[in-house]
Residue frames as qw, qx, qy, qz and C-alpha x, y, z in Angstrom:
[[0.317, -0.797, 0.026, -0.513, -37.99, 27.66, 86.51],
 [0.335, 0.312, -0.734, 0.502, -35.04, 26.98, 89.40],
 [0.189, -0.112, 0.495, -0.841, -36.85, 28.58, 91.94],
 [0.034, 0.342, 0.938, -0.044, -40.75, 27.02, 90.66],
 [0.166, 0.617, 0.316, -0.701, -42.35, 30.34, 90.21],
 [0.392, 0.395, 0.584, 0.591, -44.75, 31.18, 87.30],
 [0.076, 0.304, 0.119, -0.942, -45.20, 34.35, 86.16],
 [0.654, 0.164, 0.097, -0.732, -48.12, 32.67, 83.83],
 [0.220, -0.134, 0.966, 0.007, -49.88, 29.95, 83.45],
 [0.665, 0.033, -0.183, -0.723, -52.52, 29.35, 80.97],
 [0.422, 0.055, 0.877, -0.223, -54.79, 26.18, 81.85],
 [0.398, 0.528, 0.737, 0.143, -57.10, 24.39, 78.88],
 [0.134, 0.483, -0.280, -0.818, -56.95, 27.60, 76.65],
 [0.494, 0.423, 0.752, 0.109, -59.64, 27.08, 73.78],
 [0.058, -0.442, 0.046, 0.894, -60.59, 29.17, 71.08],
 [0.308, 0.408, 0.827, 0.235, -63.38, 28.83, 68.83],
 [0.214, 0.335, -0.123, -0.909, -64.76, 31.47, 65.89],
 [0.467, 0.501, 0.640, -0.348, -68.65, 31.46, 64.86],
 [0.033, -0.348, 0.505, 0.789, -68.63, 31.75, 61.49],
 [0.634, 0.262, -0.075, -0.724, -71.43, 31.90, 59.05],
 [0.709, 0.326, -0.570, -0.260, -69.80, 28.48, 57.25],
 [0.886, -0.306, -0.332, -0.106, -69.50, 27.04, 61.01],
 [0.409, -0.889, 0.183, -0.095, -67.02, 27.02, 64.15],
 [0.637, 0.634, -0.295, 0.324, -63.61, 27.14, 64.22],
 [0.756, -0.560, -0.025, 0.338, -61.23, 25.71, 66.67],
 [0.436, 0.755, -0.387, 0.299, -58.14, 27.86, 66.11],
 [0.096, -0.510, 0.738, -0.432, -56.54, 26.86, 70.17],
 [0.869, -0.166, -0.447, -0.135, -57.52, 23.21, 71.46],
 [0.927, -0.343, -0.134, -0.071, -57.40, 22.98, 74.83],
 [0.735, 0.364, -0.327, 0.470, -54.11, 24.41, 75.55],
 [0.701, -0.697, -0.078, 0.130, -51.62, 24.41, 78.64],
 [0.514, 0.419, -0.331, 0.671, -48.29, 26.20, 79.10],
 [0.389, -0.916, -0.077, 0.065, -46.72, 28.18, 81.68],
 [0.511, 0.506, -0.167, 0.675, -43.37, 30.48, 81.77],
 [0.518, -0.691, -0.119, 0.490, -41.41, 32.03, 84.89],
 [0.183, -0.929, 0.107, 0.303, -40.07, 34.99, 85.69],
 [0.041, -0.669, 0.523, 0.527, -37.11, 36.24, 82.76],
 [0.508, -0.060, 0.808, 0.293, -37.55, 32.92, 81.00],
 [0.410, 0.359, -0.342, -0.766, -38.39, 32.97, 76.91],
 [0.716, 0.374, 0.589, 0.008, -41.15, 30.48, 75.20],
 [0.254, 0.225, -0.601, -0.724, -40.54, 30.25, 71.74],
 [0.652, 0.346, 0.613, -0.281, -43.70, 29.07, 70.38],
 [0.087, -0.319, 0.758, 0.562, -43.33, 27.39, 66.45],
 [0.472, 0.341, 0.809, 0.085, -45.28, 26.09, 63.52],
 [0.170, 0.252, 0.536, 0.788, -46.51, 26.87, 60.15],
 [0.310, 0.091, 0.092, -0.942, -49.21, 29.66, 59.77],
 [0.765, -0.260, -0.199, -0.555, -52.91, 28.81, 61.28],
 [0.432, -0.036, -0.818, 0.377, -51.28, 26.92, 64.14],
 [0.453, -0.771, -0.405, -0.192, -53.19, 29.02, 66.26],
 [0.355, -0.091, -0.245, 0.897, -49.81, 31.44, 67.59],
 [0.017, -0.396, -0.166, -0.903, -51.12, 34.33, 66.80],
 [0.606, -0.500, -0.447, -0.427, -54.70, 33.48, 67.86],
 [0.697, -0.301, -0.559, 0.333, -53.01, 32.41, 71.26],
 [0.502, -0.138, -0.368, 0.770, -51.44, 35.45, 72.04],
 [0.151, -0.341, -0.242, -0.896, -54.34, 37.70, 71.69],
 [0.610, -0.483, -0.476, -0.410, -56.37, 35.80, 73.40],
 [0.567, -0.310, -0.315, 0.695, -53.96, 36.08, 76.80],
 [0.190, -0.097, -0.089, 0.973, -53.92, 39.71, 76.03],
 [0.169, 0.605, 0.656, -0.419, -57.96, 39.59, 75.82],
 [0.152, 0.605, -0.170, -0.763, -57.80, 41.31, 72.47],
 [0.083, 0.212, 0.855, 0.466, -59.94, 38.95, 70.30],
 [0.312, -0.032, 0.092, -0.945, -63.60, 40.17, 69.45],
 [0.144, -0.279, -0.938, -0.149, -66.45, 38.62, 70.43],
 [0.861, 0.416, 0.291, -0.037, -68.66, 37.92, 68.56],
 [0.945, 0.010, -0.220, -0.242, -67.35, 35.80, 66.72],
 [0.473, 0.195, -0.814, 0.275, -64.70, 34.66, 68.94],
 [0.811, -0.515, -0.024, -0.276, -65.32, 32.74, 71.92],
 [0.306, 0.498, -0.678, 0.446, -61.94, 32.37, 74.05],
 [0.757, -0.547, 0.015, -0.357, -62.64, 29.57, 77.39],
 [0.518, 0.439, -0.645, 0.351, -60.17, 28.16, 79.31],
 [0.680, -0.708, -0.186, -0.046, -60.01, 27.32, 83.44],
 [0.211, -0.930, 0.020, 0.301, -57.80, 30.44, 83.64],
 [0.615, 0.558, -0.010, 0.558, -55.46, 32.02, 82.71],
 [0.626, -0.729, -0.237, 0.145, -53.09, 33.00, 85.79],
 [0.623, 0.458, -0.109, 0.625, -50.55, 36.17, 85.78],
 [0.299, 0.318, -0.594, 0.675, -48.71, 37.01, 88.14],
 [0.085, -0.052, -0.822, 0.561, -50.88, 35.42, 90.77],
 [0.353, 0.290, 0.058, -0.888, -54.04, 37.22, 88.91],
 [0.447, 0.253, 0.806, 0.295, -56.56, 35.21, 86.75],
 [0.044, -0.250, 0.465, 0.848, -56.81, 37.42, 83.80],
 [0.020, -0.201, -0.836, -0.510, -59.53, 35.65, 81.96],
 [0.224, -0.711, -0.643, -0.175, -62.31, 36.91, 84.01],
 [0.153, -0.537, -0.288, 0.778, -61.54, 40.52, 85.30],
 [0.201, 0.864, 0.358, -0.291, -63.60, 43.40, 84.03],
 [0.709, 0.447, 0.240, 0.490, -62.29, 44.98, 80.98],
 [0.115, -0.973, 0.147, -0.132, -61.49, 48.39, 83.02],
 [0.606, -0.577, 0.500, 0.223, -58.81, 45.85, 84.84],
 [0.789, 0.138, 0.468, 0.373, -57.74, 43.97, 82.04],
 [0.680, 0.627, 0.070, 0.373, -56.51, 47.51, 80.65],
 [0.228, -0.937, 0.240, -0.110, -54.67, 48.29, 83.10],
 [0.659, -0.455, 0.529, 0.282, -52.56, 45.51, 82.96],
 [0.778, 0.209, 0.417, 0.421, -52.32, 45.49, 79.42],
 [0.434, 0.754, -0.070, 0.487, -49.35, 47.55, 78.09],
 [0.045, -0.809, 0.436, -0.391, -47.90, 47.49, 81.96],
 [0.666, -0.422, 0.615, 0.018, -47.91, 44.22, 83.42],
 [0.677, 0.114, 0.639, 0.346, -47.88, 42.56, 79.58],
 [0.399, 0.712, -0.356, -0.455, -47.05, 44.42, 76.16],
 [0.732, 0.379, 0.546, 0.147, -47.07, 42.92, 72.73],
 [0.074, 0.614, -0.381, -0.688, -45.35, 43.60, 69.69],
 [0.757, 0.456, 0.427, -0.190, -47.29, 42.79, 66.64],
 [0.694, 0.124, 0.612, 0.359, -46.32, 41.61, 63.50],
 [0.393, 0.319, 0.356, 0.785, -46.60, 44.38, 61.10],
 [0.214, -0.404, -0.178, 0.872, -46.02, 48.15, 63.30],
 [0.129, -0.053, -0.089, -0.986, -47.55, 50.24, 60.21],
 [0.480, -0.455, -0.455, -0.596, -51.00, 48.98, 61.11],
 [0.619, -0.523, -0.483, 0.331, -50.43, 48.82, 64.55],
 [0.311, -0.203, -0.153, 0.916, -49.03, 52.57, 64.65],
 [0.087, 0.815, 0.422, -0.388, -51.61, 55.37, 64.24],
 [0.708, 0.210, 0.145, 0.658, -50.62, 57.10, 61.20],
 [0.156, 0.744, 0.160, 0.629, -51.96, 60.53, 62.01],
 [0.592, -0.762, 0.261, 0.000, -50.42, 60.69, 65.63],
 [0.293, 0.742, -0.578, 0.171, -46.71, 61.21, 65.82],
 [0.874, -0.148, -0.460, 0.058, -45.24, 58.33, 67.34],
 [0.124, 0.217, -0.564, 0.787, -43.77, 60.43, 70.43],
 [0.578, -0.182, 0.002, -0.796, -47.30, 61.21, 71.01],
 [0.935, -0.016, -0.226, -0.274, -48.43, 57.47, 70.85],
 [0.588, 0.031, -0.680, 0.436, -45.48, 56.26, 73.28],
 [0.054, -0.191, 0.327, -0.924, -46.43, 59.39, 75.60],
 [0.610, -0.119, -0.562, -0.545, -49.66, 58.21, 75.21],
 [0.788, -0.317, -0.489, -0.201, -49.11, 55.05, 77.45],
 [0.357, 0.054, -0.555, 0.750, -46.85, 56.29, 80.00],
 [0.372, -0.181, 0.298, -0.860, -49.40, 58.96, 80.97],
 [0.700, -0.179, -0.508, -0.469, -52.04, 55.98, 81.04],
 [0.856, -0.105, -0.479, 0.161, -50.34, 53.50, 83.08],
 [0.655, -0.209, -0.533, 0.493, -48.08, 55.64, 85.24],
 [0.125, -0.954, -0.272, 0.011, -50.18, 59.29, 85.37],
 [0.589, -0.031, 0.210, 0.780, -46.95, 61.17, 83.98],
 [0.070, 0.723, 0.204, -0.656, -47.14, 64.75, 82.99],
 [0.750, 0.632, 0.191, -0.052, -47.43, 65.59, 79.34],
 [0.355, 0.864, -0.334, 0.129, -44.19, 66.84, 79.31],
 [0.413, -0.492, 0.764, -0.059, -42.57, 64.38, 81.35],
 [0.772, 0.237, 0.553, 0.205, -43.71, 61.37, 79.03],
 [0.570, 0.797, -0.170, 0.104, -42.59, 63.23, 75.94],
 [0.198, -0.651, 0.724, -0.115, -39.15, 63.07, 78.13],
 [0.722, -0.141, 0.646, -0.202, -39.74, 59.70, 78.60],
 [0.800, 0.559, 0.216, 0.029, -40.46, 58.95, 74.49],
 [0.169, 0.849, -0.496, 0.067, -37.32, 60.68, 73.78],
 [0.323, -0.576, 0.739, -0.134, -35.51, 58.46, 75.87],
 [0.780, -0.013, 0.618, -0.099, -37.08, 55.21, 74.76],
 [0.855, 0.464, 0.197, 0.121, -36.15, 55.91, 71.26],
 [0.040, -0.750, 0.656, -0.080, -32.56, 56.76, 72.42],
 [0.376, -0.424, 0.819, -0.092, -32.55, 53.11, 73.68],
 [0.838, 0.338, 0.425, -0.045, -34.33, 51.30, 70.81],
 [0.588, -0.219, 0.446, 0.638, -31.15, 52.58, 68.97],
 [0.248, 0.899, 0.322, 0.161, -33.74, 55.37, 67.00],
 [0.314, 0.037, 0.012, 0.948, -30.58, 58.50, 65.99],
 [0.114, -0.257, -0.063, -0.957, -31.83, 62.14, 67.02],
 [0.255, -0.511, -0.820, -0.043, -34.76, 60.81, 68.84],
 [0.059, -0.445, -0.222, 0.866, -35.28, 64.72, 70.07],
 [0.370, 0.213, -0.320, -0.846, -36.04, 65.27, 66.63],
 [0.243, 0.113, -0.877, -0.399, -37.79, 62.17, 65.57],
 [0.043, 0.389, 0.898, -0.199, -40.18, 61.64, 68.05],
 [0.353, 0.604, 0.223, -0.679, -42.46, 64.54, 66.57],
 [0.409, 0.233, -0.581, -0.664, -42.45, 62.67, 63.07],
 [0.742, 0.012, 0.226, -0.631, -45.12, 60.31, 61.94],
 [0.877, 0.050, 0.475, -0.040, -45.22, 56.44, 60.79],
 [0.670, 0.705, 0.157, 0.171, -45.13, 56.66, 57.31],
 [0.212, 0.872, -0.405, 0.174, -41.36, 58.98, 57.78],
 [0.516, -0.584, 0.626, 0.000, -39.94, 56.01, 59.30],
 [0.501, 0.319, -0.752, -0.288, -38.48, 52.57, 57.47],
 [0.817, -0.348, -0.421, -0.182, -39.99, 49.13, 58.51],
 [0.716, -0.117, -0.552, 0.411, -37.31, 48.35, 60.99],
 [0.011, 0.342, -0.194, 0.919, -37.37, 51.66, 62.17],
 [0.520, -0.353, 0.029, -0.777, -41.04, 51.28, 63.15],
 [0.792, 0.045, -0.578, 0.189, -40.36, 48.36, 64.57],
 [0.354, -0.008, -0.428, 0.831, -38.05, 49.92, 66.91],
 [0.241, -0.341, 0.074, -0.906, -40.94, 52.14, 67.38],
 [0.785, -0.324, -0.439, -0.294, -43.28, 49.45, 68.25],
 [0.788, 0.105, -0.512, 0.325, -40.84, 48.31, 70.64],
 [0.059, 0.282, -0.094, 0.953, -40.45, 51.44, 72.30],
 [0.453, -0.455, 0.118, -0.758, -43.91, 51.87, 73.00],
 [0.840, -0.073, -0.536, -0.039, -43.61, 47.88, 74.71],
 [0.645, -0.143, -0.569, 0.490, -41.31, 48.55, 76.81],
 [0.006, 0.634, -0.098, 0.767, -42.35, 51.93, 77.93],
 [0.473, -0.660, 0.144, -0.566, -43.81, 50.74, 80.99],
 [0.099, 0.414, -0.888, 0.173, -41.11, 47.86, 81.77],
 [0.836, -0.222, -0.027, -0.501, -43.50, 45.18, 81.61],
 [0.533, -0.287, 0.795, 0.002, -42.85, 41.64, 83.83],
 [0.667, 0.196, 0.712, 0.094, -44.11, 39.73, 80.36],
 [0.235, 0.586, -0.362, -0.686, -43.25, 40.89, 76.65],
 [0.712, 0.466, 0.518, -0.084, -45.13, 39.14, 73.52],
 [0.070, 0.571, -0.469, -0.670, -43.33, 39.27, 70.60],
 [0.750, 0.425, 0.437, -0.257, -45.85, 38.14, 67.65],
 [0.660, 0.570, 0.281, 0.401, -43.67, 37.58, 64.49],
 [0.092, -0.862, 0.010, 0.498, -41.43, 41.20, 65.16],
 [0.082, -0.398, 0.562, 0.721, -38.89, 40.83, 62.01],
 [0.545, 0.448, 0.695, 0.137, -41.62, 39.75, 59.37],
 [0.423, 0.852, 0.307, -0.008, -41.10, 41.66, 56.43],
 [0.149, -0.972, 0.125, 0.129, -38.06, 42.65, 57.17],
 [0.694, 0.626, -0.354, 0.008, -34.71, 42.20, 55.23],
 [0.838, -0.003, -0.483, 0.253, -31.93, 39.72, 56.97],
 [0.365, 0.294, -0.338, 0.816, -29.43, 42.23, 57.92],
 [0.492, -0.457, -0.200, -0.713, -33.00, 44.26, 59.96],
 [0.834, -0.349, -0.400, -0.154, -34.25, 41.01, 61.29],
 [0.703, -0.022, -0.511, 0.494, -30.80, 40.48, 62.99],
 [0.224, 0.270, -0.361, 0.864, -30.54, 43.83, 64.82],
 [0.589, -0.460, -0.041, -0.664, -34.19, 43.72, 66.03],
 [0.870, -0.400, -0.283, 0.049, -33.67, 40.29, 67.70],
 [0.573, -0.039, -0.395, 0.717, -30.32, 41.31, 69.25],
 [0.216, -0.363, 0.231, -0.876, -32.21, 44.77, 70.47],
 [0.735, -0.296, -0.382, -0.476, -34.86, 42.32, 71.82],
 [0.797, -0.139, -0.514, 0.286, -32.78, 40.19, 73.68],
 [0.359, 0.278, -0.347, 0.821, -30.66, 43.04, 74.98],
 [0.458, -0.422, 0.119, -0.773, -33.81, 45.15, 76.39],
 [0.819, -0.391, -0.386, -0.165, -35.00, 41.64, 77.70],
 [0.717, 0.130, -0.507, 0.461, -32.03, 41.09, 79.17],
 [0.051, -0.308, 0.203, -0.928, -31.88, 45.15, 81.04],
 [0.563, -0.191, -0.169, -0.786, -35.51, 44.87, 81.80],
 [0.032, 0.124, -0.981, 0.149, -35.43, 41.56, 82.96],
 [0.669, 0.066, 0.116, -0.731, -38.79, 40.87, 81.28],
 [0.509, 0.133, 0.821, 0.222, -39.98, 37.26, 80.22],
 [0.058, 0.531, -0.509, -0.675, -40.91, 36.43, 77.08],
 [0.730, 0.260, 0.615, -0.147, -43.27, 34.79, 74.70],
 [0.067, -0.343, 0.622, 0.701, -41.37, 34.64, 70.92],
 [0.670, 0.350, 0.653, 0.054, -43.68, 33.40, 68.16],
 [0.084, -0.769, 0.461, 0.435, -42.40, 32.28, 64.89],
 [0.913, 0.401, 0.051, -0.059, -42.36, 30.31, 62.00],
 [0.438, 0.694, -0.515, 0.249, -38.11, 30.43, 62.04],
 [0.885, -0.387, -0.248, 0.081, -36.74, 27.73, 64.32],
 [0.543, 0.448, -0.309, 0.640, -33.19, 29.52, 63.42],
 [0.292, -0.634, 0.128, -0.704, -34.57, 32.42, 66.09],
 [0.861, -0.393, -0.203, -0.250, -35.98, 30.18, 68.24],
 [0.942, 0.023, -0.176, 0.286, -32.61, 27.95, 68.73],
 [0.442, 0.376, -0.263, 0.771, -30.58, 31.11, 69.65],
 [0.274, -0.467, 0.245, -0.804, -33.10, 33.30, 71.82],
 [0.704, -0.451, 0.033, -0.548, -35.86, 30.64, 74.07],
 [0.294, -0.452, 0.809, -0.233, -35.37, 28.69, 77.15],
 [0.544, 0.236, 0.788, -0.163, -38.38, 26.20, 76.18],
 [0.197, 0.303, -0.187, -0.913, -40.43, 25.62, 73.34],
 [0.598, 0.400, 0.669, -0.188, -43.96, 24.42, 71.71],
 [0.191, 0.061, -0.703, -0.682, -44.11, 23.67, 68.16],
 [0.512, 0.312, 0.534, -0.596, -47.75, 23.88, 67.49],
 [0.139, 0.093, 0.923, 0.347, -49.73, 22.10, 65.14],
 [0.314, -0.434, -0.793, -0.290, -53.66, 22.75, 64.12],
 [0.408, -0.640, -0.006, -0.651, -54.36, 24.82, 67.41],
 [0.902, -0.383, -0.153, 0.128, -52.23, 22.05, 69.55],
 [0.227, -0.760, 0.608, -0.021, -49.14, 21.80, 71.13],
 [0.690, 0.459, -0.559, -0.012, -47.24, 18.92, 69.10],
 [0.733, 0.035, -0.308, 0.606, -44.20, 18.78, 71.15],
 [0.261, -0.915, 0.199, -0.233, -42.82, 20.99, 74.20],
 [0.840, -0.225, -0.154, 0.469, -39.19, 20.96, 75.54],
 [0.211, -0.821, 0.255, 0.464, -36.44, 23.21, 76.65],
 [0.537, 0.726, -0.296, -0.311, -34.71, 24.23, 73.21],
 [0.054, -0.517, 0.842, 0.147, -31.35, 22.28, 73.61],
 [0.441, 0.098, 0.872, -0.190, -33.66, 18.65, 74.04],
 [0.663, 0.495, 0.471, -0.306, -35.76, 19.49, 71.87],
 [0.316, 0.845, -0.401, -0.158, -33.06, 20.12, 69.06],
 [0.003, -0.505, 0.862, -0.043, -30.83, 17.55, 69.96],
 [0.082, 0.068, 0.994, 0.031, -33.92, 14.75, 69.98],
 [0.544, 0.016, -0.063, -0.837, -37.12, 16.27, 68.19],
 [0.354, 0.008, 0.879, -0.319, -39.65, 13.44, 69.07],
 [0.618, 0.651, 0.398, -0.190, -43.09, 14.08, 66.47],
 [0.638, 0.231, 0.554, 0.482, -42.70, 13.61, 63.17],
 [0.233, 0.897, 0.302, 0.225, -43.88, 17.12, 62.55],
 [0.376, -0.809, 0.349, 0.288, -40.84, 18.69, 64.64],
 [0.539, -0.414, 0.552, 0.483, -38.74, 16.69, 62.53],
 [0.570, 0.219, 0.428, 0.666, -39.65, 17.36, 59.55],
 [0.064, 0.997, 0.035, -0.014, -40.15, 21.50, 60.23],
 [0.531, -0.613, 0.441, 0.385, -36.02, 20.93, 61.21],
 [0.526, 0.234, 0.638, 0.512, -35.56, 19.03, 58.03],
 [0.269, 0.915, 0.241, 0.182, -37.09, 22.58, 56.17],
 [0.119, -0.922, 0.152, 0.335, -34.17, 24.66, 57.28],
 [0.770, 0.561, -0.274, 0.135, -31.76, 25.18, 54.41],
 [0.545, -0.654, 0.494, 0.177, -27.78, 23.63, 55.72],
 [0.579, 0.671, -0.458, -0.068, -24.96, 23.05, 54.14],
 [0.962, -0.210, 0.151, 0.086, -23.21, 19.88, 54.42],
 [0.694, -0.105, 0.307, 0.643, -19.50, 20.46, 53.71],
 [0.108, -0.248, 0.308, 0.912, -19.24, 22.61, 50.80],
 [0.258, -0.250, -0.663, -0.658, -22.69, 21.68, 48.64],
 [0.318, 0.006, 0.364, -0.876, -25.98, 22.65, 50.07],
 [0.074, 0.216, 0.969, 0.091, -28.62, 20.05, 51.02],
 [0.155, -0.337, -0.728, -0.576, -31.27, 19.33, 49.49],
 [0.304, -0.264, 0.394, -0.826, -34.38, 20.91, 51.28],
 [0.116, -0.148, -0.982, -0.022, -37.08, 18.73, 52.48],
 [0.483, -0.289, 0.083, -0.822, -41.07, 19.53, 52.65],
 [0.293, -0.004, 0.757, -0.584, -43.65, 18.47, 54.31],
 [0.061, 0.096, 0.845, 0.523, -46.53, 17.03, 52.03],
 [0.195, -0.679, -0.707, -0.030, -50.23, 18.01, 52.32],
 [0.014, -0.568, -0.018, -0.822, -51.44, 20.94, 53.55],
 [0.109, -0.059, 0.721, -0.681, -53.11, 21.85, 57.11],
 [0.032, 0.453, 0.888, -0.068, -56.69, 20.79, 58.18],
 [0.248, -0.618, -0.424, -0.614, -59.96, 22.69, 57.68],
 [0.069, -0.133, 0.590, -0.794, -60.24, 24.09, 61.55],
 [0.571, 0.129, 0.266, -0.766, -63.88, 23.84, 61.52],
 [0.651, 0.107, -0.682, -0.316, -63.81, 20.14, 60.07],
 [0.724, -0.481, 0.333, -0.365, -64.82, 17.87, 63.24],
 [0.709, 0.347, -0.612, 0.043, -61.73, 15.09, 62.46],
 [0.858, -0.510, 0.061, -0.028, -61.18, 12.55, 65.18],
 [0.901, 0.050, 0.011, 0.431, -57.72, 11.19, 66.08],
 [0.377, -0.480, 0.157, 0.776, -54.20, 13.59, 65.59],
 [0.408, 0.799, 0.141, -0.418, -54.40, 16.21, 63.45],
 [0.059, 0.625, -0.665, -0.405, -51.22, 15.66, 61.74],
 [0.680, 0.037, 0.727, 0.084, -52.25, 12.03, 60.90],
 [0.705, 0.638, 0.309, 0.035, -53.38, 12.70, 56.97],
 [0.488, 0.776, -0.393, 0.075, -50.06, 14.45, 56.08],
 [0.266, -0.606, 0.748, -0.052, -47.38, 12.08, 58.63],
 [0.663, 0.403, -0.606, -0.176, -46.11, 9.20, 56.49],
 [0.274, 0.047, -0.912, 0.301, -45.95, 7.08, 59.70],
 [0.472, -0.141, 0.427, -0.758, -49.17, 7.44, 61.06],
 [0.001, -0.032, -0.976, 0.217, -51.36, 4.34, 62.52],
 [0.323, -0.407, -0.847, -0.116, -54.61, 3.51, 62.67],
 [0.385, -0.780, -0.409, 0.275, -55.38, 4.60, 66.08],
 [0.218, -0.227, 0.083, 0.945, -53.50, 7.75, 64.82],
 [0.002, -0.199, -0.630, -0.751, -56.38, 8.19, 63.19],
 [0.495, -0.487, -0.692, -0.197, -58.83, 7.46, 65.53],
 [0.563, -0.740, -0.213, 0.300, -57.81, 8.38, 69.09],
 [0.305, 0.849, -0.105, 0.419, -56.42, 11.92, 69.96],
 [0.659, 0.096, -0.524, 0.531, -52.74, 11.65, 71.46],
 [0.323, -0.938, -0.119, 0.049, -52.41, 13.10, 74.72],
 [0.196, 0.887, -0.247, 0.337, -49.28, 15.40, 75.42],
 [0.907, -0.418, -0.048, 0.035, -46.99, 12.99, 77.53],
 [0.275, -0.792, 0.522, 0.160, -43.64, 12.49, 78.51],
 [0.415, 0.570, -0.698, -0.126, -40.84, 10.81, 76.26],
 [0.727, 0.107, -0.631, 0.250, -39.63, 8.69, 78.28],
 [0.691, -0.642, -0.288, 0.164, -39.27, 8.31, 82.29],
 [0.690, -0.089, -0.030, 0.717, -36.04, 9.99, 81.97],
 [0.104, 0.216, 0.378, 0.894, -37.10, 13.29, 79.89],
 [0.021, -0.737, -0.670, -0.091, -40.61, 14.22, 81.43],
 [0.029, -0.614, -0.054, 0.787, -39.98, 17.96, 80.96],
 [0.066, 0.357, -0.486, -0.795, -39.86, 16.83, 77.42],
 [0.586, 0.207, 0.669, -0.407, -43.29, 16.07, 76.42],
 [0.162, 0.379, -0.526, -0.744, -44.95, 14.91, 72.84],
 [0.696, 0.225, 0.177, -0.658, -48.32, 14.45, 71.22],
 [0.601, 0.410, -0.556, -0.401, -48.01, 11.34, 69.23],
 [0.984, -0.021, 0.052, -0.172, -49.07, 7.47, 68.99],
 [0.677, 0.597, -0.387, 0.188, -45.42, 7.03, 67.07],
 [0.258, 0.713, -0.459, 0.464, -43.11, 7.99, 69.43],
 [0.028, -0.291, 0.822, -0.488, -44.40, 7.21, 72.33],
 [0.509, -0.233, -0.693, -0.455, -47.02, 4.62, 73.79],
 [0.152, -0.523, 0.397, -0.739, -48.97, 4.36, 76.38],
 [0.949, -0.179, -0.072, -0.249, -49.43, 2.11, 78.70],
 [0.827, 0.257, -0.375, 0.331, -45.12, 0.87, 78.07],
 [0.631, -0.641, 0.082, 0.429, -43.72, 2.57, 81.38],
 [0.130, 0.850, -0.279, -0.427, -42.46, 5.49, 79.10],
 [0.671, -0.182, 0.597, 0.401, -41.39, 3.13, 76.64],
 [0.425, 0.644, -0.172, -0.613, -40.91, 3.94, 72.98],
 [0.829, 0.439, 0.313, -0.148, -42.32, 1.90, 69.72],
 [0.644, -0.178, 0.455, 0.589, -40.09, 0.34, 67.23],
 [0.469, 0.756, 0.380, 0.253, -41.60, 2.67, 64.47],
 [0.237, -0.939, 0.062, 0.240, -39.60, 5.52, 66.27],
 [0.506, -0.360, 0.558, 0.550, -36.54, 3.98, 64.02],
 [0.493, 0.658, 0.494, 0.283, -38.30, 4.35, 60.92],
 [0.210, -0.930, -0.148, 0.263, -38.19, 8.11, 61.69],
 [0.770, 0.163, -0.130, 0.603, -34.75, 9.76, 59.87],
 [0.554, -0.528, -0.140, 0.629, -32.36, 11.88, 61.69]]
């Protein structure tokens, strides 16, 4: 952020579901914050606690059995987490919209999907019924929807995934929000698809000059569209850096070896891929110490025991920050442990 302005800032963000077999942390205790135009990309393997995150900003977990606490949660100068749920829908779908991960259960199938954009214009900006139908027209002219005169009086089910997609999109940006959530948008969706939604994404971001919160299990995405990013772990934040740094010197052993998963070709013969071993924790297991310790082939002792805090690298790098005993120690005047060579490139 040149200028130092956030357009949000979540502070200790927690999440915990009551469940019959006991409570689940899905978010630990988590801290970001994103300015005006700028994209988070936010990474890691499913049950990191993305998903869970970005509902719970947009105040659209139930509870019972969730329980969402945090000491705020602060947009555009507003703390969200504790207005009345009359306010908290007025800003959601005009100061923040979300596009969810899979449009035909998020679309109404027995409302045409003119209807359901028209829908939230007249909500948000008291349009006339026949001016927001104008208005749907137009937004699926510019989500790249052909005939959208005709089309916006068919229904879900007459569209193809990527299509509704573009619908989803559509009804996001209808009221040009200052903060767009994009939860997973190309899942399911064949290569050639995937590409034209993120390049319609970027573009509308770009027009619209909304920020952005990406989440994603595809670093490829990541590495082309966000300004920062958190690779999340367990319901933590791992590692956080602007993309280039955090590419060019991934710091936790879990960053490097999610990198080490993408498939590249070395010359002409394609390398070998590399996994990760073990599976994730039990959320609702009370384990002391990092979470990643039982699957990271360099963890310590006190990796075991004591839970890293999110620090800076090094005295040089303190935008780039990173949970872990390995990398960095504390106490060395940002110094870093010889185990950090063990580590491969």
């Amino acid at each position: 952020m040149a200028d130092g302005r956030k357009l949000l800032e979540v502070r200790n963000l927690s999440v915990l579901f009551h469940t019959p077999e006991g409570t689940v942390r899905a978010v630990d205790r988590l801290s970001f914050s994103l300015g005006p135009r700028e994209t988070l990309g936010v990474v890691g393997e499913s049950g990191s606690g993305k998903s869970v995150t970005a509902l719970a900003i947009m105040r659209l977990l139930p509870s019972p059995p969730a329980e969402v606490r945090s000491d705020g949660i602060i947009f555009d100068g507003v703390d969200i987490s504790s207005l009345p749920p009359s306010q908290m829908r007025d800003i959601r779908g005009d100061g923040i919209a979300m596009v969810f991960q899979d449009p035909m259960s998020s679309l109404n199938p027995s409302l045409t999907v003119g209807w359901q954009i028209a829908e939230t214009v007249q909500r948000h900006h008291g349009l006339s019924r026949a001016a927001a139908r104008r208005k749907a027209v137009d937004l699926l002219g510019m989500v790249g929807i052909a005939a959208p005169k005709k089309r916006v009086d068919d229904y879900p089910h007459q569209f193809s995934g990527g299509m509704r997609q573009r619908v989803m999109i559509a009804m996001a940006i209808s009221c040009e929000p200052k903060l767009l959530i994009a939860d997973e948008p190309t899942t399911a969706l064949d290569v050639t698809v995937q590409a034209q939604i993120l390049e319609l994404i970027t573009r509308l971001q770009e027009e619209l000059g909304m920020a952005m919160i990406l989440i994603t299990h595809d670093l490829g995405v990541v590495a082309d569209m966000a300004d920062t990013i958190n690779v999340m772990y367990a319901g933590r934040v791992m590692e956080t850096s602007a993309a280039a740094e955090l590419f060019a010197r991934p710091s936790h052993p879990y960053t490097r070896g999610l990198l080490a998963s993408i498939p590249r070709v070395d010359g002409d013969l394609p390398r070998r891929l590399q996994t990760i071993e073990g599976t994730p924790p039990i959320l609702s297991a009370k384990a002391r110490g990092c979470p990643f310790a039982p699957r990271c082939e360099f963890a310590m002792d006190r990796c075991r025991q004591e839970t890293p805090p999110l620090d800076p690298v090094d005295a040089a790098h303190v935008d780039h920050r990173v949970a872990c005993w390995v990398s960095f120690r504390r106490g060395d005047e940002f110094g870093r442990t010889p185990v950090e060579d063990r580590i491969p490139s």
